[in-house]
C-alpha positions as CSV (number, residue, x, y, z in Angstrom):
1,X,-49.4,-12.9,-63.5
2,X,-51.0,-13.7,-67.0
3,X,-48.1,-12.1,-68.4
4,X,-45.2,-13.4,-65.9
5,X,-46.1,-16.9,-65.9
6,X,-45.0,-17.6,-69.8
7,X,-41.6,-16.4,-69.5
8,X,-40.9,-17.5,-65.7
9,X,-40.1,-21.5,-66.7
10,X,-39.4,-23.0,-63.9
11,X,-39.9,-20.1,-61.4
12,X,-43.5,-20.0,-62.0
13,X,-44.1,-21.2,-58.3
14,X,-42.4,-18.3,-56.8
15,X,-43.9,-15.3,-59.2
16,X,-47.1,-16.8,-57.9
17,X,-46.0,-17.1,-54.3
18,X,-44.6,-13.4,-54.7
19,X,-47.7,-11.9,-56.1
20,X,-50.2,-13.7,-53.8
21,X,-47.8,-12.8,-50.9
22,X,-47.4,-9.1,-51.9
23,X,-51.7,-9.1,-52.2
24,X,-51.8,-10.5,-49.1
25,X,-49.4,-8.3,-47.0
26,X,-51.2,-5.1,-48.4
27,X,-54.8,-7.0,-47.4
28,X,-55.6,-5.9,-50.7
29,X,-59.2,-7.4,-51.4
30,X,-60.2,-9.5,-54.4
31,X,-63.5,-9.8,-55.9
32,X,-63.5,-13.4,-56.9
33,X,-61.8,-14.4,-53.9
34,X,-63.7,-12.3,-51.4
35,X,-67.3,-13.0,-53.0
36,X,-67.7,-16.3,-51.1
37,X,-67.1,-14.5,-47.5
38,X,-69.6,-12.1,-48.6
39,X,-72.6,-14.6,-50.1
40,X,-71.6,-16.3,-47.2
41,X,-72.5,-13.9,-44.9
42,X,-75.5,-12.6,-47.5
43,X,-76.9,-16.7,-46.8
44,X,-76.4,-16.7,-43.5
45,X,-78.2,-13.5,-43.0
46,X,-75.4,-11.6,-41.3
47,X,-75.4,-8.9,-44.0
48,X,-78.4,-7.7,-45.9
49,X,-78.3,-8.1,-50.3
50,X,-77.7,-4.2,-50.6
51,X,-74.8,-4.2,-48.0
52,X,-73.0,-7.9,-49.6
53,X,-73.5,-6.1,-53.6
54,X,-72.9,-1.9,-52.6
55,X,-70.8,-2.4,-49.8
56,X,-68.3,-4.7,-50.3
57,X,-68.6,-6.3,-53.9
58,X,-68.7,-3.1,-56.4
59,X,-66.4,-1.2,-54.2
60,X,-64.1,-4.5,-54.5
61,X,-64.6,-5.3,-58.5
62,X,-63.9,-1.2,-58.4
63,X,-60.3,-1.3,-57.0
64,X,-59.6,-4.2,-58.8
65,X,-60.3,-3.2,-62.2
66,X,-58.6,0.3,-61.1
67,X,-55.7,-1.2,-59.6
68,X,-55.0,-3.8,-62.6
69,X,-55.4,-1.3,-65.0
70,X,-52.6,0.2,-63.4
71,X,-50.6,-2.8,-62.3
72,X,-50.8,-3.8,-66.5
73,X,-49.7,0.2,-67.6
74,X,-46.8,-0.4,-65.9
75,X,-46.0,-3.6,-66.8
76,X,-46.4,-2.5,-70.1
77,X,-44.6,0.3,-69.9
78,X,-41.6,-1.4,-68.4
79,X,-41.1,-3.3,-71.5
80,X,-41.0,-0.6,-74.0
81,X,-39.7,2.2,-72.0
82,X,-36.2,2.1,-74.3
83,X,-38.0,2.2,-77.4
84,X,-40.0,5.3,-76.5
């Protein structure tokens, strides 16, 4: 989005609409986003420290960092693939 925003002028609504809509139709996770469920549930005491950090926010900042990665190599990619 960092690098659609700039050049969307006046569409920058819907490339954020579109994004957050295709991230939420794959219930893909976020770590930022998802980290207040899980200290939530870490406060509250329905999930133990080990479970809230190992089993959901690692995995999480995992796929994330994986997936942008990949998300930006394409992105990327897609702007210079005619000078290659």
């Amino acid at each position: 989005m960092v690098w659609m925003l700039p050049s969307a002028e006046s569409g920058k609504f819907w490339v954020i609409t579109a994004i957050t809509y295709v991230i939420a139709l794959g219930e893909f996770p976020h770590v930022v986003a998802g980290s207040t469920d899980a200290f939530l549930l870490l406060v509250s005491g329905q999930i133990g420290f080990w479970e809230c950090i190992a089993g959901y926010l690692l995995p999480t900042l995992c796929g994330n960092v994986i997936g942008g990665t990949g998300l930006f190599a394409l992105l990327a990619y897609a702007q210079v693939r005619r000078e290659i």
